[in-house]
Residue, then its C-alpha position, 0 to 999 in steps of 0.5 A: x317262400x321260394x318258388x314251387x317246382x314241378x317234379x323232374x326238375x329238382x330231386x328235393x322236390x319230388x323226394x319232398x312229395x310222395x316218394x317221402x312216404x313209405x307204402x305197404x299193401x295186403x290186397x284184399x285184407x285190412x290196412x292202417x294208413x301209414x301212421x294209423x293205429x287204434x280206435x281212429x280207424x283203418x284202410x280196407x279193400x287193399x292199398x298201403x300205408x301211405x294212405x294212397x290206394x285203399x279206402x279209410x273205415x273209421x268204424x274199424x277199432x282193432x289194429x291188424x295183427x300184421x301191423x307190428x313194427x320191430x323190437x330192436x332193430x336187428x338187421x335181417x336181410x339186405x337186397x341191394x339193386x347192385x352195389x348201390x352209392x354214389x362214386x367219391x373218386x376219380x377213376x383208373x385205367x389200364x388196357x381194359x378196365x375202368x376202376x373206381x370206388x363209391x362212398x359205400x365201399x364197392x369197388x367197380x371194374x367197367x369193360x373199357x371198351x363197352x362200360x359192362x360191368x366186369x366185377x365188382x367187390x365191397x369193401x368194409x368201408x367207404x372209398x374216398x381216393x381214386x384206386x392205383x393200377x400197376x402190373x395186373x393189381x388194384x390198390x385202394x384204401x377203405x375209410x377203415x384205413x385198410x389197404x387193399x391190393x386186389x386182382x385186377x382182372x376179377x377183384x379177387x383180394x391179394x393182401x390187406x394192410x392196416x394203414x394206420x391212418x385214413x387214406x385221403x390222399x391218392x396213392x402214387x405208384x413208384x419203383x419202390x413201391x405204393x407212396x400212401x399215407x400211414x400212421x407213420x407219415x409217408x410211406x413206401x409199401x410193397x406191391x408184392x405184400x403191402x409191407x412198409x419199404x421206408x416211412x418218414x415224417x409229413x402227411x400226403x394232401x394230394x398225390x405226390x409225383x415222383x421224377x428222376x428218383x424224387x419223391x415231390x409231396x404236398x402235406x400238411x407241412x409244406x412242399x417236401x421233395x424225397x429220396x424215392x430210395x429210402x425216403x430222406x428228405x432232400x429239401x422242404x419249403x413253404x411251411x404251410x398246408x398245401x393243396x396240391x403239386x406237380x412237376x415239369x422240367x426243373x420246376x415244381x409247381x404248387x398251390x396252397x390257400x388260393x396261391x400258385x407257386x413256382x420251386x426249384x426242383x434242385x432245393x425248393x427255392x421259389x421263383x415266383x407266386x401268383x395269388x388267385x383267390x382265398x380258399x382251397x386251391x385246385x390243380x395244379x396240373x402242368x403241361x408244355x409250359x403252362x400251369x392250370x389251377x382255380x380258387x375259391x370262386x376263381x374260374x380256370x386260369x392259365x399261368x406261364x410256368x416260366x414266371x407265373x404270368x398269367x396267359x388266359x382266364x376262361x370266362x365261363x360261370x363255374x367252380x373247379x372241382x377237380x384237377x384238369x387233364x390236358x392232352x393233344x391241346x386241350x384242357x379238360x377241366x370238370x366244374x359246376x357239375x359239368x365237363x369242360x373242354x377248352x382250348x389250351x393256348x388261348x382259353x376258348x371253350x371247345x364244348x361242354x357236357x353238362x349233368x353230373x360229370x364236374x365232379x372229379x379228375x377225368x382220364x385222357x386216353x388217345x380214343x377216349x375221356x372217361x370220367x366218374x360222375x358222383x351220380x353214380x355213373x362212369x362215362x366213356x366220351x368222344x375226345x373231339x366233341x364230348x360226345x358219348x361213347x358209352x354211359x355204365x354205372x352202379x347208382x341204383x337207389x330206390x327212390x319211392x318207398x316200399x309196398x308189403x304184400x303177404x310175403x312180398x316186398x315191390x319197389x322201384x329204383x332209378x334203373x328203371x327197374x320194378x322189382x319183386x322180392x320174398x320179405x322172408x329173405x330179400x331174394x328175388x321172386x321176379x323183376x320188371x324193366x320199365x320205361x324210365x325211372x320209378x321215382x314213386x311207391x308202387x301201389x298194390x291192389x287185387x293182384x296188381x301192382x301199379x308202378x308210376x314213373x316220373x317221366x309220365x307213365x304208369x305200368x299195371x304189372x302182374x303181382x305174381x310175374x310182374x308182367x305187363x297188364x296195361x300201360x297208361x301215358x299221361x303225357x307229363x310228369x306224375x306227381x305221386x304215387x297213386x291210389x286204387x279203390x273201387x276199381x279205379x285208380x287215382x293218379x296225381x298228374x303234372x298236368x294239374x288235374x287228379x285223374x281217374x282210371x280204370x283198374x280194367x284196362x287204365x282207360x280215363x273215367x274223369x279228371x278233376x282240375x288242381x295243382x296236385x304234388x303228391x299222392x291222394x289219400x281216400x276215406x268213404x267215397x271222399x278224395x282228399x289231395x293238396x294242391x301244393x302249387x295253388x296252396x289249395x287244399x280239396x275234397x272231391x267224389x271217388x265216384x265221379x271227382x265232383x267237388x266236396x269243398x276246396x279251402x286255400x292253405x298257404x304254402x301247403x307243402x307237397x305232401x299227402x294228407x293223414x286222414x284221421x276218424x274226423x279230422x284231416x292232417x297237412x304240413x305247410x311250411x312251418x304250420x302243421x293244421x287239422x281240418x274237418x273231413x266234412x267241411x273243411x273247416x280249420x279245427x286247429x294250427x300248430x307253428x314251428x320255427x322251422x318247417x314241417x318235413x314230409x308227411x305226418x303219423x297219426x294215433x289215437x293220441x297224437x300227431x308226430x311230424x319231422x321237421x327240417x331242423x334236428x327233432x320230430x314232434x309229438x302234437x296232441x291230435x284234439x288241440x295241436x299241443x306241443x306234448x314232447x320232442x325227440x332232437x338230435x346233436x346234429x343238424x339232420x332232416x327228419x322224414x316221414x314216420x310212421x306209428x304202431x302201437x309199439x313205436x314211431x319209426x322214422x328216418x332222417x337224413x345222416x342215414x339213421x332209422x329210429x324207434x321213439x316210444x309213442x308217448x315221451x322222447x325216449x329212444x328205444x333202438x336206433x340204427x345207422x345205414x349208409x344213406x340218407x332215409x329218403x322215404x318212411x319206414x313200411x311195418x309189417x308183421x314185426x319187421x321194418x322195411x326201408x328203401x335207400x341204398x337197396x332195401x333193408x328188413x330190420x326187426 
């Protein structure tokens, strides 16, 4: 087994502990832990349904009323905290905005100067090219293969045309027109009302570059150079599928399986090649005689554009993925997540910023770079030093799942925001600016919601304002969500210690020593926690965190127990086991040949868990039984479900939500969202909430 990470360190990491389970709380009414159903008992005095802040009373047979899943999976409300999705393009510029799209289909305009968002508009499907800007318009194509032209000073739409073919390929603005792919080939479309100019043979790769009347084009066929009048073809070379092109003085440049070639730009004749490396090529980008690309596992190499030498390599470890720009002397090359700034004549590093920028072509403008990061930020930096001007963006995913409350729905996301919403409709009742991201569920409890954050802190709001009641800093991370019962709160800390508060003012009551990675779970006066780092598996007193019983499980994931009437239920790896509540002691332990995903559902009958291989599997809770298993085509993760007495619901990671029948693999209703299902369905009173890209209520 790999080594174990603390949270903040590495996303799977945490999204693997508690934030992987959903949470729904009623305060003051009856609750099933998440997964619980029947005559095993269910949580009473407030909390949610991922057995982290209420207490369990297995003499309790009858299933709440409110605890209902959906019948078919209807959609009925979406909140989305902004446009909510990664960015997959490269962004545009012109004198005063920013322009770029996500993979959920929104497109952003920014405030040039201070990155403020000035509109945003969605789109029907993804956005997969960077936008055109020309003469006050945007135009952008949408996986649905439309074209859009839209206002750029309000986003407001101009016209729409059917393209006929996915937009993959950049569209290059010329005096004839947008040259984009149609189901045409290439072609040239109207600014004015998207009607097609001329069309001829060939599919774009890259974005082609127009000089002196020529259209030059990298396809699937080879180098194309056409007329920009009527789009004839002039000549065409290099019968091959390119990567990519560019023009300087009476040469084209282009690449193609790992290779650089020199052209004629009279009739395509080559002049020279240079061979870097098998794979897809990146670039190549030409300025003052000097062609930039990289291959495969190649690092950025410097080629003289007169006969292909090669000038310089820059030695530092990284993968290009995404064309340089060049300006004033300097190579700005974005790779490995990170931008490079580099010395054009001699290959020196100027300086690296580091985080997610590396991921798509920046623009150079006289006072400032702006690069797109596929995080979901758009950054504004310094040309000398890198350093940043301003940060924007529309990444705001809930990363923790939902917590239900009579007509209320809470959750966090990773603007630092808590947010209060009516679960009738999704509009919003109140929302909360905390400090730093809320990567764990909320907890609500008697009027109070307790919101942890990754960066070590944890907010007591108001349920009903969400204003601030008492904050407590535990100095690092906070491995999970916390658990309330007894007018305490339970806080698993990074600290390696599970510690005690006061739900009066967060003042510390005790603190019991153990490696602790997700969120406690409670049962009559008893907390149960894994100690994901020290494979450990304990039991302490709610009252004073003296020790029950500590037993070693190896490899114990990080994941919050399931506690049943008598038994409790932990995922380790590739071995999903059932102890005593009272002793301890293992009862059984069922392998797979792949691993236990995300915290287990229990009911009367059975135990269902995902796994990290395509299908969820049904165990028989007495023996641990293999009884059936729900696959899938394709490989995907299975998240954390949860079970009512109608279905397993469960998400999984291609972004498809699920409901199962409790007793065999049939499927009764499945639904597709545009994300991965990172954290486990909350029910309640027939409605399924989720979180991801916003939070949906589905019936």
């Amino acid at each position: 087994m790999g080594e174990k990470r603390r949270h903040g360190i590495d996303r799977r990491s945490f999204l693997g502990g508690a934030a992987a389970s959903a949470l729904a709380g009623l305060a003051g009414c009856s609750f099933l832990p998440f997964g619980q159903s029947g005559p095993t008992g269910y949580w009473t005095e407030g909390g949610n349904l991922a057995r982290t802040s209420s207490t369990f009373d297995p003499s309790k047979s009858e299933t709440p009323d409110w605890f209902t899943g959906p019948t078919d999976g209807d959609q009925e409300w979406l909140y989305e905290t902004r446009n909510g999705g990664y960015f997959s393009t490269a962004v545009a510029v012109d004198d005063s905005r920013v322009f770029v799209g996500s993979e959920t289909g929104v497109v952003t305009a920014f405030d040039l100067s201070t990155g403020s968002v000035s509109w945003e508009r969605r789109l029907d499907a993804g956005v997969h090219t960077a936008p055109v800007v020309r003469d006050g318009a945007a135009y952008i194509g949408d996986g649905d293969n439309t074209l859009h032209a839209l206002a750029a000073a309000d986003g407001s739409e101009r016209w729409t045309v059917d393209l006929g073919t996915d937009l993959r390929a950049r569209p290059a603005a010329s005096d004839a027109g947008l040259l984009v792919n149609t189901g045409e080939g290439i072609s040239a479309i109207s600014y004015e009302d998207g009607s097609h100019q001329w069309s001829t043979g060939g599919t774009l790769r890259s974005q082609p570059v127009v000089r002196d009347g020529t259209v030059y084009a990298a396809t699937g066929n080879g180098v194309t150079a056409l007329s920009l009048t009527d789009g004839s073809e002039r000549w065409s070379t290099l019968d091959s599928r390119m990567d990519g092109v560019d023009v300087d003085g009476e040469s084209v440049y282009a690449t193609a399986g790992g290779t650089v070639y020199g052209l004629d730009r009279e009739d395509g004749t080559e002049q020279w090649q240079y061979d870097l490396a098998d794979g897809t090529t990146v670039g190549p980008t030409v300025a003052d005689g000097t062609v930039y690309a990289s291959a495969g596992t190649e690092h950025l190499v410097a080629l003289s554009a007169a006969d292909g030498s090669e000038q310089w390599r820059y030695d530092e470890t990284f993968s290009l993925e995404g064309s340089p720009t060049v300006a004033d002397g300097t190579v700005y090359a974005p790779g490995s997540g990170d931008l490079h700034a580099v010395d054009a004549a001699t290959g020196e590093a100027r300086w690296t910023v580091e985080g997610d920028l590396g991921m798509t072509k920046p623009v150079v403008l006289r006072d400032r770079i702006v690069v797109a990061s596929a995080g979901g930020t758009v950054h504004s930096l310094e040309p000398g030093d890198g350093s940043e001007q301003w940060t924007a963006g529309t990444y705001m995913q809930v990363t923790g799942g939902v917590a239900v409350v009579g007509d209320t729905v809470y959750f966090g996301d990773n603007t630092d925001t808590v947010y209060a919403l009516s679960a009738s409709d999704g509009s919003e009742q109140w929302t909360t600016d905390v400090d730093g991201e809320v990567a764990y569920t909320p907890t609500v409890a008697d009027g109070t919601v307790y919101v942890p954050g990754e960066s070590g802190w944890l907010y007591a709001l108001d349920a009903e304002s969400g204003e601030e009641q008492w904050t407590h800093e535990e100095g690092t991370t906070i491995a999970g969500s916390v658990a309330v019962a007894n007018d305490t709160v339970y806080v698993p800390s990074g600290n390696d210690r599970l510690v005690a508060l006061s739900t009066d003012d967060g003042s510390e009551q005790w603190e019991y020593e153990i490696s602790i990675d997700s969120a406690p779970a409670i049962a009559d006066g008893t907390v149960y926690v894994a100690g994901f780092y020290d494979d450990r598996l304990a039991a302490v007193s709610a009252d004073d965190g003296s020790e029950q019983w500590s037993t070693s499980v190896e490899d114990l994931s990080d994941v919050t127990p399931a506690v049943g009437s008598d038994n409790l239920y932990v995922v380790s790896d590739s071995t999903l086991y059932a102890f005593d509540r009272e002793t301890g002691e293992e009862v059984w332990a069922t392998e797979d040949e792949t691993n236990f995903y995300r915290a287990p559902a229990i009911t009367e009958d059975y135990v269902y868990a995902g796994t990290s291989d395509e299908k969820l599997v049904a165990l028989d809770i007495g023996n641990g039984d293999v009884d059936w298993e729900f696959e899938f085509d394709d490989f995907t993760e299975v998240h954390a479900p949860v079970a009512t007495d109608e279905a397993v619901y469960f998400g999984n990671s291609a972004g498809d939500l699920y409901a199962v029948d409790l007793d065999d693999d049939n499927e009764q209703w499945s639904v597709e969202t545009e994300a991965s299902v990172e954290t486990a369905p909350t029910v309640f009173d027939g409605t399924l909430y989720v979180g991801g890209w916003g939070v949906r209520a589905i019936r």
